[in-house]
MIZAFI-567153 format. One line per 5 residues: their letters; for each residue x, y, z of N, C-alpha, C. Coordinates in Angstrom, 3 decimals, m for minus. Layout:
! residues N
A> X:Y:Z:X:Y:Z:X:Y:Z | ...
! end
This chain:
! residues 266
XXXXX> 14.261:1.854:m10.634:14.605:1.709:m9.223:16.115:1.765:m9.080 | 16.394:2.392:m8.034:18.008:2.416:m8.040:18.400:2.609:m6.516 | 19.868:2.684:m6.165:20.185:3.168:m4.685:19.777:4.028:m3.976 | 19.628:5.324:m4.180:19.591:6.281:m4.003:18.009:6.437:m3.609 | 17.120:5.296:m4.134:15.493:5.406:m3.527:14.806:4.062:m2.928
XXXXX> 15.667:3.251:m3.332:15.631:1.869:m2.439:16.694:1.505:m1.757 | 16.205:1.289:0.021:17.167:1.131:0.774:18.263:0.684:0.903 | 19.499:1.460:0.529:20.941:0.571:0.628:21.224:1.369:1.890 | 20.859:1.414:3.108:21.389:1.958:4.219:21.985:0.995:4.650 | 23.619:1.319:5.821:24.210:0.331:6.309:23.375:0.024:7.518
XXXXX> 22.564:1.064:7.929:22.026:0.938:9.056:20.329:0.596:9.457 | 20.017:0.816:8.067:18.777:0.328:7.848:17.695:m0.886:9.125 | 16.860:m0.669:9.899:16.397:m0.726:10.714:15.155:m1.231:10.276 | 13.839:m1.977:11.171:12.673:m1.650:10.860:12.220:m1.778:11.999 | 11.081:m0.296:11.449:10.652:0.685:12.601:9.021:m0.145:13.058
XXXXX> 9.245:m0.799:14.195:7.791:m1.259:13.970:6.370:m0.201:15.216 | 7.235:0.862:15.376:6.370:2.010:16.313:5.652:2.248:16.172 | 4.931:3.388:16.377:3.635:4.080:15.934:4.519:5.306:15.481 | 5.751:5.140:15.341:6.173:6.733:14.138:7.011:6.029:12.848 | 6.751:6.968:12.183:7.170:6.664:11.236:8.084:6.501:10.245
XXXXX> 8.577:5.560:9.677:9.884:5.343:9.153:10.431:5.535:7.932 | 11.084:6.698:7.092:10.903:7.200:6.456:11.558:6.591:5.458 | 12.507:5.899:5.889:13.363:4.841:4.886:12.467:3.572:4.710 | 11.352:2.928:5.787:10.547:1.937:4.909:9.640:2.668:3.870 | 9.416:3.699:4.167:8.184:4.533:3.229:8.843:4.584:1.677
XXXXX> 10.413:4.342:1.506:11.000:4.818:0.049:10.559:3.663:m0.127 | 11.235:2.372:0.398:11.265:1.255:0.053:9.832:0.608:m0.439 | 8.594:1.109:0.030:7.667:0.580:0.096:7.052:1.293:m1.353 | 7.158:2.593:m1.126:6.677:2.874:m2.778:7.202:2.153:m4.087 | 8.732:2.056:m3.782:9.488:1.857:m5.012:9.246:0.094:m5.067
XXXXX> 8.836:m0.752:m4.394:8.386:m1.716:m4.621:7.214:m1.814:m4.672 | 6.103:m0.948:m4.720:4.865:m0.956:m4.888:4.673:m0.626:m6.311 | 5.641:0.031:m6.906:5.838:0.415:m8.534:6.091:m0.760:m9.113 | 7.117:m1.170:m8.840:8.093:m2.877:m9.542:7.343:m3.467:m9.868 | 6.204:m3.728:m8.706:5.376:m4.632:m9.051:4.138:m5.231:m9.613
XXXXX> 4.072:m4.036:m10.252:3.116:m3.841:m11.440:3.969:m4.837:m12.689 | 5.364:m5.004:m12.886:5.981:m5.338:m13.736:6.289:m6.641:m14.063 | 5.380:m7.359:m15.301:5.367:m8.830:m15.603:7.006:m9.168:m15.871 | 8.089:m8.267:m16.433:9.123:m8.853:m16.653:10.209:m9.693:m15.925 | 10.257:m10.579:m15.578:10.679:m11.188:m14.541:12.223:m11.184:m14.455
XXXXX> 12.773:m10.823:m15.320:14.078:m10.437:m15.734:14.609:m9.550:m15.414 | 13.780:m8.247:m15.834:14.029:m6.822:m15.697:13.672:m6.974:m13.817 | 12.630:m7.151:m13.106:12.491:m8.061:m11.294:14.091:m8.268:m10.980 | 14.183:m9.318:m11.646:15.545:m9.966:m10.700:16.304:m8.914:m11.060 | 16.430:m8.321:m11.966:17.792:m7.114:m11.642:18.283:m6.047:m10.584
XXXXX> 16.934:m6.386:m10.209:17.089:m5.570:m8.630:17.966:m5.494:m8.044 | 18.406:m7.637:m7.888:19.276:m7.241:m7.303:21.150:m6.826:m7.555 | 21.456:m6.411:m8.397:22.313:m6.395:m8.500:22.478:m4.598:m8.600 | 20.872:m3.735:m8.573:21.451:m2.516:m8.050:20.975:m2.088:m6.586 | 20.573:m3.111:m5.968:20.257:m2.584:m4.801:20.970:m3.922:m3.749
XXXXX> 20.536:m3.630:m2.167:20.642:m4.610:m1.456:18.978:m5.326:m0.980 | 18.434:m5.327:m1.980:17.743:m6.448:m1.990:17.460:m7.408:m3.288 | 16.820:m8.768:m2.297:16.670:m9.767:m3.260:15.631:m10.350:m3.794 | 15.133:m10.241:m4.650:13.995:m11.141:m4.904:14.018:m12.369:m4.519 | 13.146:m13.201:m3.910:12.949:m14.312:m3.385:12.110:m14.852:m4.387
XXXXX> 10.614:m14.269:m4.723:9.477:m15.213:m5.296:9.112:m13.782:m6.226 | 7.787:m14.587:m7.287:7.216:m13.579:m7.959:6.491:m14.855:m8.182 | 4.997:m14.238:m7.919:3.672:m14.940:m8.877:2.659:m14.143:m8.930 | 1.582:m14.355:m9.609:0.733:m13.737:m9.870:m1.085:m14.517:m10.160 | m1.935:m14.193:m9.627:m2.944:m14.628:m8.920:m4.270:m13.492:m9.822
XXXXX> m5.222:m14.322:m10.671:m6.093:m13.023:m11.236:m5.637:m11.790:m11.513 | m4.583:m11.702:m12.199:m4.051:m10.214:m12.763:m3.164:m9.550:m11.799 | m2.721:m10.306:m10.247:m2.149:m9.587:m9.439:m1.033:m10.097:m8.922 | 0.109:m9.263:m9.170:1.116:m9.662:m8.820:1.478:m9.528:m7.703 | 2.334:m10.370:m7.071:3.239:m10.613:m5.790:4.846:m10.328:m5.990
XXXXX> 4.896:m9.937:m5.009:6.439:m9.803:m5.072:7.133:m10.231:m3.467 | 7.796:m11.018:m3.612:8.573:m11.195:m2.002:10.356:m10.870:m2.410 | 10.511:m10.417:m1.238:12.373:m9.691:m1.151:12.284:m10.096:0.024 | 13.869:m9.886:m0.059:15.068:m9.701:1.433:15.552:m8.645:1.383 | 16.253:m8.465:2.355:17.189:m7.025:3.045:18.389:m8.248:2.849
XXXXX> 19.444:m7.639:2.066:20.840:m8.537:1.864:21.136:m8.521:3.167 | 21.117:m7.325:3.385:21.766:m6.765:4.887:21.200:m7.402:6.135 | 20.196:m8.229:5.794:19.240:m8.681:7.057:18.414:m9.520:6.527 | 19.040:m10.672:6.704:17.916:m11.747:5.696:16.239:m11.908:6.442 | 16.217:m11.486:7.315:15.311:m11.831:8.602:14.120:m10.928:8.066
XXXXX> 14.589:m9.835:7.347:13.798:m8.647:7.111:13.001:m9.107:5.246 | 11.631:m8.946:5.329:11.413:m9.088:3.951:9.901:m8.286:3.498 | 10.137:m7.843:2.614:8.924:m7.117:1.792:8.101:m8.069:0.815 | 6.502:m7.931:1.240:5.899:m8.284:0.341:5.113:m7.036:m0.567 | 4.750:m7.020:m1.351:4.360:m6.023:m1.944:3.312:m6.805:m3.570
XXXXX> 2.463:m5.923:m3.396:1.366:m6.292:m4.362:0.887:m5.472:m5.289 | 0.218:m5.895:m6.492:0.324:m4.653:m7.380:m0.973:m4.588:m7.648 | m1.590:m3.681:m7.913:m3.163:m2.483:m7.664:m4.064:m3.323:m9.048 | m4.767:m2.742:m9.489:m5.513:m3.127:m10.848:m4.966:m2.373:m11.972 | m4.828:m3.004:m12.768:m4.412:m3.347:m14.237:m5.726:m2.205:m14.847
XXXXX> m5.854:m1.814:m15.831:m6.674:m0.732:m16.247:m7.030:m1.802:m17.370 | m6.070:m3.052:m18.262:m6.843:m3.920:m19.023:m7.535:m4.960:m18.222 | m7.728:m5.262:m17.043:m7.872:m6.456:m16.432:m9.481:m6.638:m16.258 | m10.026:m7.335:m16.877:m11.203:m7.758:m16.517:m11.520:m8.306:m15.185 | m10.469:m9.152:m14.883:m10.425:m9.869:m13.196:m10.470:m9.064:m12.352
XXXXX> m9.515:m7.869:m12.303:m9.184:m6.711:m11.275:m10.832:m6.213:m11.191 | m11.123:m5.574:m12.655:m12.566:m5.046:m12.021:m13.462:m5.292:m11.612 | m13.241:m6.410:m12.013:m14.966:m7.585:m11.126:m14.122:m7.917:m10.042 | m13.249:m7.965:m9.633:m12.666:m8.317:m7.975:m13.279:m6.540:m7.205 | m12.958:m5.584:m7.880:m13.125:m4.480:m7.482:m14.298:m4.293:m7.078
XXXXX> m15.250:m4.556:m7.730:m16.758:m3.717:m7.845:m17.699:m5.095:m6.904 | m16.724:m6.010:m6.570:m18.017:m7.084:m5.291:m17.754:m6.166:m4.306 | m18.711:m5.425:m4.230:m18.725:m4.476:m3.016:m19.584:m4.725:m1.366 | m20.015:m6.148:m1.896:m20.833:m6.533:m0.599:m19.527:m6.791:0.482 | m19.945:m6.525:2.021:m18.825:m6.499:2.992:m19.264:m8.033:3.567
XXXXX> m18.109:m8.970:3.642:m18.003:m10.235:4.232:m17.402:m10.554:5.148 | m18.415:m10.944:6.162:m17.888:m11.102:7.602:m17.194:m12.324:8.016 | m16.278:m11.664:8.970:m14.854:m12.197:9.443:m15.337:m12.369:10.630 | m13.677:m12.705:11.113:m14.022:m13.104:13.043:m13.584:m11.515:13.485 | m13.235:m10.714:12.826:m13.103:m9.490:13.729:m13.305:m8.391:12.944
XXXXX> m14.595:m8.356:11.554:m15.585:m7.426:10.803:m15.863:m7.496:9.644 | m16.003:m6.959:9.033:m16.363:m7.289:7.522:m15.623:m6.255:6.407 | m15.345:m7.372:5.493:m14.334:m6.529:4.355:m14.915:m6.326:3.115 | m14.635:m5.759:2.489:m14.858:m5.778:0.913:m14.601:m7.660:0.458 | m15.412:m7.608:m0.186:m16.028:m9.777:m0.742:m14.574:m9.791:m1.427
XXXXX> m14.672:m9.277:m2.598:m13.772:m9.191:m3.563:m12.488:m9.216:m3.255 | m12.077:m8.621:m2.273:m10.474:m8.572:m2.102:m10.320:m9.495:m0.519 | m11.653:m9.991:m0.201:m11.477:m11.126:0.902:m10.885:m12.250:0.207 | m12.032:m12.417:m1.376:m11.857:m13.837:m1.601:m10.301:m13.827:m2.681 | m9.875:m12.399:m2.901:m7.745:m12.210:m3.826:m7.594:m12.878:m2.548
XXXXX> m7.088:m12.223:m1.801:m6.550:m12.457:m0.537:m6.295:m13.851:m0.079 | m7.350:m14.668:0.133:m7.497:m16.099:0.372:m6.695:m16.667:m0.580 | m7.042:m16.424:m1.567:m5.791:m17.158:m2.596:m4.918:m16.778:m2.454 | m4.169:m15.750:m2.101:m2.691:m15.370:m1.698:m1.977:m16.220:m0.574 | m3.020:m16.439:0.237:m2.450:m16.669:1.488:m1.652:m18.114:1.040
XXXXX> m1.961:m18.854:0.750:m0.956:m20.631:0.657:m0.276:m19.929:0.065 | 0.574:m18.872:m0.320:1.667:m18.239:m0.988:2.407:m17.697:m0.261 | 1.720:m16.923:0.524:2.614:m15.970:1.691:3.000:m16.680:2.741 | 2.129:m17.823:3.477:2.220:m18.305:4.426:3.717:m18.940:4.940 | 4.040:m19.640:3.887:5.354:m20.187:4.047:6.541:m19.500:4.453
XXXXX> 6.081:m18.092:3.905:7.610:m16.986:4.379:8.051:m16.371:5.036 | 6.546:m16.232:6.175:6.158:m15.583:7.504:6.750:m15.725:8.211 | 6.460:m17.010:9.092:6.959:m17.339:10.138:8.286:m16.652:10.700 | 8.266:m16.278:11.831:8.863:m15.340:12.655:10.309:m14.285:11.889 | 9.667:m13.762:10.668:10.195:m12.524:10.115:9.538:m11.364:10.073
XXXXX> 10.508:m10.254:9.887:10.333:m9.130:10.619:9.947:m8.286:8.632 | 8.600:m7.990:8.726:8.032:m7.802:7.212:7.423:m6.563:7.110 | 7.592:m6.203:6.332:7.056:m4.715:5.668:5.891:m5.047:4.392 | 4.472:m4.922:4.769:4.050:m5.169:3.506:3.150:m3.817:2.870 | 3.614:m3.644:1.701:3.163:m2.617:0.731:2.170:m2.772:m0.362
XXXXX> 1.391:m2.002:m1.243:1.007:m1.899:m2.329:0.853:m0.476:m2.424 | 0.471:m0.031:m3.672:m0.206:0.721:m3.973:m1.807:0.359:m5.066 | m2.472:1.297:m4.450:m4.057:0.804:m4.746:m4.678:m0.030:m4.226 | m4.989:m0.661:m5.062:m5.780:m2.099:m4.142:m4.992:m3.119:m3.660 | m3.376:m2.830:m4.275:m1.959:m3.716:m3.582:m2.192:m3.172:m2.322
XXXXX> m3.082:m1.998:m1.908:m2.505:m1.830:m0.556:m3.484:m2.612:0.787 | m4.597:m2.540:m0.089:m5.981:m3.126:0.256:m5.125:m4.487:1.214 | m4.275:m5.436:m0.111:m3.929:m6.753:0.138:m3.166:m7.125:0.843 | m2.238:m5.574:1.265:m0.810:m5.758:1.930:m1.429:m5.386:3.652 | m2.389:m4.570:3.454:m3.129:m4.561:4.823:m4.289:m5.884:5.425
XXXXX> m4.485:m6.499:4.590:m5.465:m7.911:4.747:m4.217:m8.953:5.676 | m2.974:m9.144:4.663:m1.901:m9.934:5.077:m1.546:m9.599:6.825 | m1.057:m8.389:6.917:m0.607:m7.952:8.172:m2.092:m8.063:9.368 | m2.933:m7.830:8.857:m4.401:m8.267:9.784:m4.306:m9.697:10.193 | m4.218:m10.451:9.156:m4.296:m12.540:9.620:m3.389:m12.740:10.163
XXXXX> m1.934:m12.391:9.647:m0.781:m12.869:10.422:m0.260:m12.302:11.719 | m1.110:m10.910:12.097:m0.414:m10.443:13.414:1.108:m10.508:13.168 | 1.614:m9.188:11.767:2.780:m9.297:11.583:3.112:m8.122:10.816 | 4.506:m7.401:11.387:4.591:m6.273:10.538:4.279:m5.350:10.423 | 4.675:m4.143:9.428:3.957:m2.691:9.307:3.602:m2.577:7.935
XXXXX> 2.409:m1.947:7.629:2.345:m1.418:6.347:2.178:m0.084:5.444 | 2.789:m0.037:4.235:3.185:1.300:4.094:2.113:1.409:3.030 | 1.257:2.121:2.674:0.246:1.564:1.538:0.374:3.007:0.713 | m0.073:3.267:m0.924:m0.095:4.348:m1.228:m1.080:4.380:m2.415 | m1.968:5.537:m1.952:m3.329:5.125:m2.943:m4.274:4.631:m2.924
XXXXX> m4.219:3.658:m1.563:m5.358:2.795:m0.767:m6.690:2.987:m0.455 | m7.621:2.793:m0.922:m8.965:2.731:m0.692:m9.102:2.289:0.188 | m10.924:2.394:0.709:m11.256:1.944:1.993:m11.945:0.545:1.273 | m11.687:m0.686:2.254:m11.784:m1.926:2.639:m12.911:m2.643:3.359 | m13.037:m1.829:4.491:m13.074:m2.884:5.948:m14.079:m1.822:6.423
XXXXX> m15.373:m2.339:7.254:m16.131:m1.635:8.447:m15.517:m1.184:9.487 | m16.188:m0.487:10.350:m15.948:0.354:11.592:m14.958:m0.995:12.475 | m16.157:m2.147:12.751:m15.673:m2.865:13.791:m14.463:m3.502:12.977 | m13.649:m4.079:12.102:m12.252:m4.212:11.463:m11.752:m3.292:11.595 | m11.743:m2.199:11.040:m10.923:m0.678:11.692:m10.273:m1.139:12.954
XXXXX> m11.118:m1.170:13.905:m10.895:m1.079:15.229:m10.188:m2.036:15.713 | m10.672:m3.183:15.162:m10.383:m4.681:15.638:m8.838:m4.590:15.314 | m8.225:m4.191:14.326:m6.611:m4.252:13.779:m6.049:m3.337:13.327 | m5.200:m2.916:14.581:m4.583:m1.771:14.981:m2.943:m1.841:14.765 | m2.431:m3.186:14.185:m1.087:m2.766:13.691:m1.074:m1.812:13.104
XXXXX> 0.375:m1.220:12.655:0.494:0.318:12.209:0.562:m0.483:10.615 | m0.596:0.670:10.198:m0.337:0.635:9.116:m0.125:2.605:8.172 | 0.315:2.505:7.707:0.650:4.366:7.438:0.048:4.242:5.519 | m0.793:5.323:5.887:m1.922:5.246:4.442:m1.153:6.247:3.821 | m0.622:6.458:2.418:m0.510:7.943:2.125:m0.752:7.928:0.936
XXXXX> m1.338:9.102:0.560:m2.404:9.840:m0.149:m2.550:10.985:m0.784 | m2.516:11.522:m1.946:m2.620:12.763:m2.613:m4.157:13.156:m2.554 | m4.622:14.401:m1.603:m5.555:14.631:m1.331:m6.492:14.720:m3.065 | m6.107:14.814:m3.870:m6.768:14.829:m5.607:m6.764:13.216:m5.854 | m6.479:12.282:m5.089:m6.750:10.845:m5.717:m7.953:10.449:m5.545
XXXXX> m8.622:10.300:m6.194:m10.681:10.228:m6.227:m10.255:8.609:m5.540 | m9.204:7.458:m5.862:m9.519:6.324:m5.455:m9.394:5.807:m3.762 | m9.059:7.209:m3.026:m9.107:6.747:m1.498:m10.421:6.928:m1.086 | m10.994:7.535:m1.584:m12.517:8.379:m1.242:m13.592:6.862:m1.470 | m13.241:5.871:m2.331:m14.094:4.759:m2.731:m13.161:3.496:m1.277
XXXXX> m14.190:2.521:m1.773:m16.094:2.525:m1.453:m16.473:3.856:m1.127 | m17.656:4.363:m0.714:m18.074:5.605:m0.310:m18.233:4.706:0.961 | m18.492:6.050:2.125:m18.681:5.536:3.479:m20.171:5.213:3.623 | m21.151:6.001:2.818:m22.307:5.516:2.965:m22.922:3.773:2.902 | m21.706:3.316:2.498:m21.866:1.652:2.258:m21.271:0.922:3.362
XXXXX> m21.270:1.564:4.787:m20.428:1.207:6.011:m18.859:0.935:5.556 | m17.983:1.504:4.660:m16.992:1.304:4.519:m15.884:2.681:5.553 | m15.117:2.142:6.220:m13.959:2.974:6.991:m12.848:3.152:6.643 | m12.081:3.743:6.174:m10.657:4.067:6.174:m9.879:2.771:7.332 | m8.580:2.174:7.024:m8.003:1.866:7.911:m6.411:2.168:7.584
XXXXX> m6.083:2.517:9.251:m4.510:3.361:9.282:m4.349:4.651:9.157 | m3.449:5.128:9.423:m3.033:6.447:9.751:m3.047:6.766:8.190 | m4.061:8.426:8.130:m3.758:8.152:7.120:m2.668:9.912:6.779 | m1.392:10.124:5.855:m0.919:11.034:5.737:m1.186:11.675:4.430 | m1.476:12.712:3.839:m2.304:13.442:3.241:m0.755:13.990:2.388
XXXXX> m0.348:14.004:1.036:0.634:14.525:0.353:0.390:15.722:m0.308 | 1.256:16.768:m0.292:0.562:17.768:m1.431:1.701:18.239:m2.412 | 1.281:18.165:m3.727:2.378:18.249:m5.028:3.864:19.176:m4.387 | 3.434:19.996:m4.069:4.168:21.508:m3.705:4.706:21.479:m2.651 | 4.552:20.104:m1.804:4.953:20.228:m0.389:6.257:19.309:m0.391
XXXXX> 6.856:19.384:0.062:7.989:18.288:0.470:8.033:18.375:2.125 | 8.135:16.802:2.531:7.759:16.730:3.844:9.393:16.035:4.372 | 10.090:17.287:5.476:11.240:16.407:6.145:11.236:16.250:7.219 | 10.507:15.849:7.808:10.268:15.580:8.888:9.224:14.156:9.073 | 8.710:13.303:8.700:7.701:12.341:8.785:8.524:11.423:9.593
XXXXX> 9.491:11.096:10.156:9.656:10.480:11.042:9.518:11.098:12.406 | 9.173:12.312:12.470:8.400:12.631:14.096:7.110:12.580:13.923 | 6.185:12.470:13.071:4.796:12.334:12.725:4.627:11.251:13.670 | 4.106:11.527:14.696:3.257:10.312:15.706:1.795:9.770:15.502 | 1.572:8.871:15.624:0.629:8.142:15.353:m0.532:8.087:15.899
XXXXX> m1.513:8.935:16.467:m2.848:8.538:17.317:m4.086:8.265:17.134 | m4.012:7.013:17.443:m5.696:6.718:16.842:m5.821:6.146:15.865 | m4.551:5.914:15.300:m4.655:5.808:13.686:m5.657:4.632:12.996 | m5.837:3.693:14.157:m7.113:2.732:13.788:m8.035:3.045:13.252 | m8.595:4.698:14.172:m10.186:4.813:13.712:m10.412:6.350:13.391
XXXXX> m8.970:6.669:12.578:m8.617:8.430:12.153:m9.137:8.061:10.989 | m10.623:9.310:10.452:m10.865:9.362:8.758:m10.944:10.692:8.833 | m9.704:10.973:8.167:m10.264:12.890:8.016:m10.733:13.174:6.504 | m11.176:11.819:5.955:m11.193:12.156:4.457:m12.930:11.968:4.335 | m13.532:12.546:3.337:m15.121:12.846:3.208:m15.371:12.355:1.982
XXXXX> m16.202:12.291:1.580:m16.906:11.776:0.193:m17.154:13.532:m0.498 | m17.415:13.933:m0.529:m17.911:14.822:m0.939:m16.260:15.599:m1.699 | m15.344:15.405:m0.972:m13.832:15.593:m1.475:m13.875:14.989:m2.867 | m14.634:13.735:m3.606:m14.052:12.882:m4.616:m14.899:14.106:m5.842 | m15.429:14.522:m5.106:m16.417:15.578:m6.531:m15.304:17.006:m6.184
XXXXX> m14.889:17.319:m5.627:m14.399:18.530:m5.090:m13.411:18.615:m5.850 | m12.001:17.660:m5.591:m11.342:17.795:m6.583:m10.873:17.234:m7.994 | m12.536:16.316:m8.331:m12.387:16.376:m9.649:m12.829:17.733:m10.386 | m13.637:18.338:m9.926:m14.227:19.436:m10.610:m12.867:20.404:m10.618 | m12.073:20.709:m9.556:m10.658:21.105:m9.782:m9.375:20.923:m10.808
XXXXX> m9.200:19.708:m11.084:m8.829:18.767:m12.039:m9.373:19.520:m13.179 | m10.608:19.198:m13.379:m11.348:19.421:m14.703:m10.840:20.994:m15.250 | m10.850:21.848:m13.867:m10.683:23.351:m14.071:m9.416:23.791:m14.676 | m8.307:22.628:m13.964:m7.135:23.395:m14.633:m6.708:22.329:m15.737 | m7.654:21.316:m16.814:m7.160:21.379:m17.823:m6.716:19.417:m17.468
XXXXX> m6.618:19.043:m16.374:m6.466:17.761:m15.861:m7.445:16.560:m15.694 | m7.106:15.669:m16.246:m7.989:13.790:m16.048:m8.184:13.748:m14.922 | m9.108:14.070:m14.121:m9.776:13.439:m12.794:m9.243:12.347:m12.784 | m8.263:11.924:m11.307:m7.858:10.564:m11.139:m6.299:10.496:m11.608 | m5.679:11.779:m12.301:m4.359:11.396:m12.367:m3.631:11.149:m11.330
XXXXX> m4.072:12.165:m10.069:m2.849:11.846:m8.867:m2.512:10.143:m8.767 | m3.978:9.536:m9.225:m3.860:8.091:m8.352:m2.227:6.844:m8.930 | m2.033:7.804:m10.114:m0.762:6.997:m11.033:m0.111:6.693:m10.438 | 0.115:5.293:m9.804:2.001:5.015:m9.069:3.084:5.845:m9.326 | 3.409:6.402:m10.692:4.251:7.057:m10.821:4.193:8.357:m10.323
XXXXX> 2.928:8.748:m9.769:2.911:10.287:m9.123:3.542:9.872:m8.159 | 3.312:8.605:m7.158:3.586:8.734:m5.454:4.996:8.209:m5.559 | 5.784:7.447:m6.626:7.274:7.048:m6.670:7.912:8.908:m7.553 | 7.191:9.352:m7.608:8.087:10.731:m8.179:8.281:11.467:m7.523 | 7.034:11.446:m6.116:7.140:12.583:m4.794:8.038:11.938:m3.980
XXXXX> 8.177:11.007:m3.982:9.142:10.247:m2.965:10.686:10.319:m3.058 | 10.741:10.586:m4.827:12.261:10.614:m5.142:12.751:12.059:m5.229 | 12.017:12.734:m4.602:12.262:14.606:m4.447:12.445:14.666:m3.203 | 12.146:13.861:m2.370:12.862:13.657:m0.702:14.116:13.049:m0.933 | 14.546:12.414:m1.744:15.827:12.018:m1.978:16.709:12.869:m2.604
X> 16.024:13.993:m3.281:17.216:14.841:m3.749:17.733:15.866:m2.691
! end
């Protein structure tokens, strides 16, 4: 992580619109990477190449937390959460409770209802009337969109994100949240929809070859209850994958979506 892909703008802003902000989107990947990272050492060094600060770090069944500041704006802070562990026994049995558990405004995936709940006496304390960006990638994003649902707070930038939540949650929580996605990642396509599972947030679609300069006029409509993504896509381009010689499921690597991000920076 360095300047040049985590926000050292003097002017640095947060965009809480329905368009999109292209400087939280760096910030949000490149702390959606970090935080995969147990070293708590190599964490705090952050700050001394960027203008932010680590505040907290813990970790909850294999999943880490991360809370920051904006030096520049103490008011401003990122939470960000980190996806499943590929050794984690916890992650995958959190993953695979696929029964949907009803809320006061729909039903979510069990498993990342009952991460979540334990997060919350963690997050709660830091909330209160700050202006927050919360991220993951993978199922960090699952968690960073659960947070911004309870607290009525914030935007979220998610990358890699699976579907969560039923039709009526979709609908019910309409903060902006901005999904983005390498149309070859088999893990947005899960749950399948046949299990009443919905996409939630806008979602923006990446392609290797593309570089996008413009995503801050990308307007937002609908984005509650927009799924342009199909099941039938998760066989489509694995069999593609397979064709040219590729692991079905590589796009989904954090390091693919922090490598496309740092080619908008060059």
């Amino acid at each position: 992580m360095n300047e040049t892909t985590l926000c050292h703008f003097k002017n640095f802003k947060v965009n809480y619109t329905n368009t999109i902000n292209i400087k939280m989107a760096f910030t949000g990947v490149e702390f959606s990477k970090i935080a995969y990272s147990s070293d708590r050492d190599l964490l705090h060094k952050t700050s001394e190449n960027t203008n932010f600060n680590i505040l907290y770090i813990n970790n909850i069944e294999d999943t880490n937390l991360i809370i920051a500041n904006y030096a520049l704006n103490s008011n401003f802070l990122v939470f960000s959460f980190s996806g499943t562990k590929d050794y984690s026994y916890k992650n995958i049995k959190t993953n695979w409770n696929l029964l949907l558990k009803k809320t006061e405004t729909g039903r979510v995936h069990s498993g990342f209802t009952k991460l979540f709940a334990a997060f919350k006496k963690i997050v709660s304390p830091f909330v209160k009337n700050k202006n927050i960006l919360w991220t993951g990638h993978s199922r960090g994003g699952v968690l960073a969109a659960l947070c911004q649902a309870y607290y009525q707070r914030g935007v979220t930038y998610s990358f890699g994100c699976p579907r969560f939540a039923n039709r009526e949650w979709v609908k019910n929580n309409t903060l902006p949240h901005y999904r983005f996605t390498f149309a070859n990642d088999p893990i947005q396509y899960l749950p399948p929809k046949i299990l009443s599972y919905k996409h939630h947030g806008y979602g923006i679609e990446l392609e290797e070859n593309k570089i996008f300069n413009d995503l801050e006029n990308i307007n937002n409509n609908n984005f509650a209850i927009n799924d342009l993504t199909y099941d039938w896509h998760l066989i489509k381009y694995s069999v593609v994958d397979w064709i040219r010689g590729r692991a079905p499921g590589l796009h989904h690597y954090k390091e693919n979506y922090s490598d496309y991000f740092r080619k908008i920076t060059q």
